[in-house]
N, C-alpha and C positions, 0 to 999 in steps of 0.2 A: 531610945527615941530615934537616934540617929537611923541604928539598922531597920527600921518601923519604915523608914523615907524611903531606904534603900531597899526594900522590899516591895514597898507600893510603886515605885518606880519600875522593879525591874517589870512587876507584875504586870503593868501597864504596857511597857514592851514586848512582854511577852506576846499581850493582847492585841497589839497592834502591828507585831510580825504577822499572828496565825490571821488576823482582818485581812494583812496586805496578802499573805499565801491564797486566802480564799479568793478573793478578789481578782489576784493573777489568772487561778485555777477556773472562774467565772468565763472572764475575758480575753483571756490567752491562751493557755495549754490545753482546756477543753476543744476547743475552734481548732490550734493544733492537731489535736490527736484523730479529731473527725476527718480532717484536710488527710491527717496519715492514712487512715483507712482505707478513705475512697481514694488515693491515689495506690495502694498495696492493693484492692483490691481488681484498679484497674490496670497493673502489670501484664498478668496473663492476656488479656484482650490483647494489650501494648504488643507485646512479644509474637502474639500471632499475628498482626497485623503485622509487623517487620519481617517477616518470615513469608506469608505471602506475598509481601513487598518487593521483598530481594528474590525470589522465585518467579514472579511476572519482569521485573527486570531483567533477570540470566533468560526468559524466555524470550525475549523481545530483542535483548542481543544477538541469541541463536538465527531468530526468524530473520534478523538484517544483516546478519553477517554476510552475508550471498552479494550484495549490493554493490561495496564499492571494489571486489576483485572484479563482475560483471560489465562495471562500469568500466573500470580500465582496458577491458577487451575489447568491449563492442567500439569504444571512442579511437582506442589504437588502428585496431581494424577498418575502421571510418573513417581515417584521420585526413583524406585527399576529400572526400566527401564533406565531412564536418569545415574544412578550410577553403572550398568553393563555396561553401552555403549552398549545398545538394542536399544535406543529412545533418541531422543536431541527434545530440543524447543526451536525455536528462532523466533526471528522480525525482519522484513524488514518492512523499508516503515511504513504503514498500516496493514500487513500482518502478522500474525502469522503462524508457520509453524510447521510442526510438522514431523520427521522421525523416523520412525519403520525397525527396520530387518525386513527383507522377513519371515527369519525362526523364528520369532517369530509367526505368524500367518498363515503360508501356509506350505504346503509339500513342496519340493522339484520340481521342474518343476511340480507343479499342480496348479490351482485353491481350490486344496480342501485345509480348514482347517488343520490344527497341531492337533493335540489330547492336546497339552499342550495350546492351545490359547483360549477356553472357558472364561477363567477369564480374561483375556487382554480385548477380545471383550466387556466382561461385563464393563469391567472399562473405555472404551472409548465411549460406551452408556451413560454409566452417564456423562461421560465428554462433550458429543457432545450436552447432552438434559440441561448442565447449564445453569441458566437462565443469566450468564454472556454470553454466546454466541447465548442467545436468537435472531433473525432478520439478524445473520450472513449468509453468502455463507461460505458452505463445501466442499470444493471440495476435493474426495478420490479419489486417483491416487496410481499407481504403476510402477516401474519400476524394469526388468529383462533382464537376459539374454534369447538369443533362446534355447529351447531344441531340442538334434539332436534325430533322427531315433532311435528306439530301437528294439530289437529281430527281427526275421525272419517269411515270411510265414505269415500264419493267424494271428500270436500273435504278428504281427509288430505292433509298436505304431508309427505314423507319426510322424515327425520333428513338431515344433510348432516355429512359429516368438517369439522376444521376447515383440513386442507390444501387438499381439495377447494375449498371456498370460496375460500382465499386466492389459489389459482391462478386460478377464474374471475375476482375483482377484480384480479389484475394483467393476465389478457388481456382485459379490458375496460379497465383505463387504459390500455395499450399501442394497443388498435385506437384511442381516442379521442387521444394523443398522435399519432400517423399519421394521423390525419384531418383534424389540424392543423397539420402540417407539420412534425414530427419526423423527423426521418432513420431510417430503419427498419430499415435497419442497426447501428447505435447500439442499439435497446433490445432487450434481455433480458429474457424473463421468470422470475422467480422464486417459487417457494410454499414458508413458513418453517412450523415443526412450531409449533404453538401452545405448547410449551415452551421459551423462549426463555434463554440465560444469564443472570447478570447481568453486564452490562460498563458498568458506569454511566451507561446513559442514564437520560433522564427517562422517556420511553414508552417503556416495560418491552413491553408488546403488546399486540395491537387497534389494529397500526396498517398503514398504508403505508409500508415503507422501500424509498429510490433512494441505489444504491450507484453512485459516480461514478468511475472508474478509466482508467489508460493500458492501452490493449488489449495484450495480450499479443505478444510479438514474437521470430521466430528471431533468436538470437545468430548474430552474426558470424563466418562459418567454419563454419555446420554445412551442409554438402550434401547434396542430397537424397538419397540413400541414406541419412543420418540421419536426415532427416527422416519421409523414408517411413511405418515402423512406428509412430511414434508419430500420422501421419493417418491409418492404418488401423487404429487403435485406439481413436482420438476421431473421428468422419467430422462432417465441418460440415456440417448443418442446410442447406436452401435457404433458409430463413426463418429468423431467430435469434429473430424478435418473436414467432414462436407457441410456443417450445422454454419446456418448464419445468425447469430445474436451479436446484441449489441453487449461493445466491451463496458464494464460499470464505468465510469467516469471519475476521475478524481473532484473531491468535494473543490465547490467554487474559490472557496476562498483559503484553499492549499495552492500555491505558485507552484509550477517543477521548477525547481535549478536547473540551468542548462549546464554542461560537462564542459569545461573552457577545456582549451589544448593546450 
């Protein structure tokens, strides 16, 4: 009788192990094993994604690594200039940038030269021809105000725009950077609208700005047939140093750091 109890007992155990196994296997390791799946099956994605990851990363280091040796140059270089508040150097972006007074380098409502800017010019040759800014885009730009009408009669001097002007003063620094040995390929020229944003620099305008940048480059995989329409839609210049376009602009709501000393 006894073993009869002891039987129906275990039997019952039995049956109420394999209820709770099924039950687990219901509610828990099922849900489990699916959770495994789609997480094993989304490895491979995972792992390409990381790999492109760190690939746009090491390329993004390469493309900025140029930046703060540049910076060190142009700011050392500038440094009597950056410390009268004549010239600042900052970075945006990719971008290095650089602003000059007007009157440090031009007359007054002119295109000519300053009689005092000989040694600025010389020093921004050596700076433009570093081999840190070796493969760079230069773009020399200017921005001014219009000059009005002056004297009477024969000895009237016309009124001048002030885009007008700022383009002849940057193809007059551009021919005198290539007359020193500037790569002439390299320079850009730019005329900025006498209305400038603010994006916190210190020379707001009436000045010289050299935007310093990685020239633009087909991505990898586009073939010509892609590329085609968009070169006969922009056609390259034989001369880039006589072309006047406007430099793109850093987006509004990227600040440059200014380059302390």
């Amino acid at each position: 009788m006894m073993m009869k109890i002891v039987t129906s007992v275990l039997a019952v155990l039995l049956v109420a192990m394999v209820g709770a196994g099924a039950v687990f296997y219901l509610k828990e390791y099922k849900h489990l094993k699916e959770d495994y799946e789609r997480m094993k099956a989304a490895v491979p994605a995972y792992e390409k994604t990381s790999s492109e990851l760190k690939l746009l990363k090491e390329k993004t280091s390469k493309e900025t690594a140029w930046l703060n040796p540049a910076i060190e140059v142009l700011s050392t270089g500038l440094s009597n200039e950056i410390k009268s508040g004549k010239a600042e150097v900052l970075v945006t972006g990719n971008k290095v940038i650089v602003n000059i007074s007007e009157q440090e380098l031009f007359l007054p409502g002119s295109y000519t030269f300053a009689k005092e800017s000989p040694q600025l010019r010389s020093n921004l040759v050596d700076l433009l021809k570093s081999d840190r800014l070796k493969g760079k885009d230069i773009f020399i730009g200017n921005t001014t105000h219009a000059v009005p009408a002056k004297g009477r009669g024969r000895k009237k001097v016309p009124a001048k725009e002030a885009r007008t002007l700022a383009a002849e003063r940057s193809a007059a620094l551009i021919k005198d950077f290539e007359k020193n040995g500037v790569n002439q390929v390299a320079l850009i020229a730019a005329a900025y609208s006498p209305k400038q944003p603010v994006m916190g620099y210190l020379i707001k305008d009436r000045k010289t700005v050299i935007i310093i940048e990685n020239p633009p480059t087909v991505p990898l995989g586009t073939t010509k047939q892609e590329a085609a329409p968009q070169a006969a839609a922009k056609p390259v210049p034989d001369s880039r140093s006589t072309l006047t376009v406007p430099v793109p602009r850093p987006a509004s709501q990227v600040q440059p750091r200014p380059v302390m000393e």
